[in-house]
C-alpha positions in Angstrom: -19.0 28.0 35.6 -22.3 27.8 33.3 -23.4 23.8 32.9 -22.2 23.8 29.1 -18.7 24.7 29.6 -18.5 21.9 32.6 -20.0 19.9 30.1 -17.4 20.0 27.3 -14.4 20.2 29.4 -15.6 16.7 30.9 -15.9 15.4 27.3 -12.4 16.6 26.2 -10.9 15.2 29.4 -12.6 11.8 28.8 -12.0 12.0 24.7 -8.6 12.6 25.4 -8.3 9.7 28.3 -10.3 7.5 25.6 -7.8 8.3 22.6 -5.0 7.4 25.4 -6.8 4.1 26.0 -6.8 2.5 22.2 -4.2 0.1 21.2 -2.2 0.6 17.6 0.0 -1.8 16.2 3.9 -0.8 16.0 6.3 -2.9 13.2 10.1 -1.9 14.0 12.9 -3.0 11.4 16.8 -2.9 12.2 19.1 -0.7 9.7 21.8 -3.4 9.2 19.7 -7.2 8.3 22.4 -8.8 10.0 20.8 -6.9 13.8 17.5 -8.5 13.1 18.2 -10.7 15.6 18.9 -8.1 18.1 16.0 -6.2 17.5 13.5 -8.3 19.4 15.6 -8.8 22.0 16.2 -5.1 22.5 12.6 -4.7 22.2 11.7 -6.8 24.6 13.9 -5.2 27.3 11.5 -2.7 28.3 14.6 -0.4 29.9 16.6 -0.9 26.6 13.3 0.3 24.7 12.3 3.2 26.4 16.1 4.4 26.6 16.7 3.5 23.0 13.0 5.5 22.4 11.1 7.4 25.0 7.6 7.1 22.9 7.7 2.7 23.5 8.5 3.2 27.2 4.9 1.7 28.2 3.8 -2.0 27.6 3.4 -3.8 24.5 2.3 -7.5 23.4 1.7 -10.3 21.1 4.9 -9.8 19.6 6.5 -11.3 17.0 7.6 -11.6 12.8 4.5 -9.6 11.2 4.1 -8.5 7.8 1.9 -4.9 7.8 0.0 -3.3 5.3 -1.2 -0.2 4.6 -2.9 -1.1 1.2 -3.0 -4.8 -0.1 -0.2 -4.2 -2.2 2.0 -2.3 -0.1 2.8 -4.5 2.9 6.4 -4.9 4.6 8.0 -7.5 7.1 8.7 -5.7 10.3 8.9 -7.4 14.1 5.7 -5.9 15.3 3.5 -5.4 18.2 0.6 -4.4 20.0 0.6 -1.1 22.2 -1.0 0.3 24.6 -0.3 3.8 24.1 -0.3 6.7 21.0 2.8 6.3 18.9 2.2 9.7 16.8 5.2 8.8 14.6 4.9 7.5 11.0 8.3 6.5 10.8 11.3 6.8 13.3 14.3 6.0 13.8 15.9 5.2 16.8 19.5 3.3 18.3 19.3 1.6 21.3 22.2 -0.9 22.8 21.4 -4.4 23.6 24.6 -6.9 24.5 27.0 -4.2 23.9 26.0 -3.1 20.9 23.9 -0.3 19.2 21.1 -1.4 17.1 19.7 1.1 14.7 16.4 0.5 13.7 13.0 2.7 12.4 9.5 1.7 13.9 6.3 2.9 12.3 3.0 3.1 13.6 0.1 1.1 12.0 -3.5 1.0 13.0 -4.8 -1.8 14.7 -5.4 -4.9 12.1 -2.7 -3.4 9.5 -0.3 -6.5 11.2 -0.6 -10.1 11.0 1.7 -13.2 11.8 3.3 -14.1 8.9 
């Protein structure tokens, strides 16, 4: 194998570990307002997450009410969190059960600093 193609396969395995590496910021809403109280606690349950959606089965912190923005006049009030792994979704929607009952809700991806504590 010539030194150049050794070369750029090592720097696409360690771009691609790299992009794997960087936190984003997820804000999740429920469907129905009156489940915003079970939202963080399905959330939270990191087997109720990852069943409810298979793309937030790894960690997340500093959780919480945010509001996010993607422009200063288009910001929204979502329960949001830090990540620790790609969430290559815009917007999805998802049901998961928590207490016996099914919570509907949409997460979205946001880059990191797009969510603060409101």
């Amino acid at each position: 194998m010539r030194l150049s193609a050794v070369a750029a396969t090592a720097f696409a395995i360690f771009s691609t570990a790299e992009a794997q590496n960087r936190n984003i910021q997820v804000g999740c809403y429920a469907a129905d307002p009156r489940q915003d109280g079970l939202l963080p606690k399905l959330l939270l349950d990191s087997n109720a997450r990852a069943r409810a959606d298979p793309e937030l089965r790894f960690g997340l912190w500093d959780a919480g009410n945010k509001l996010c923005c993607t422009s200063p006049r288009s910001c929204g009030k979502f329960y949001g969190f830090t990540y620790n792994h790609p969430y290559n979704w815009a917007s999805r929607t998802s049901t998961g059960m928590i207490d016996g009952q099914n919570v509907r809700f949409t997460c979205v991806g946001f880059s990191m600093g797009q969510c603060t504590r409101n």
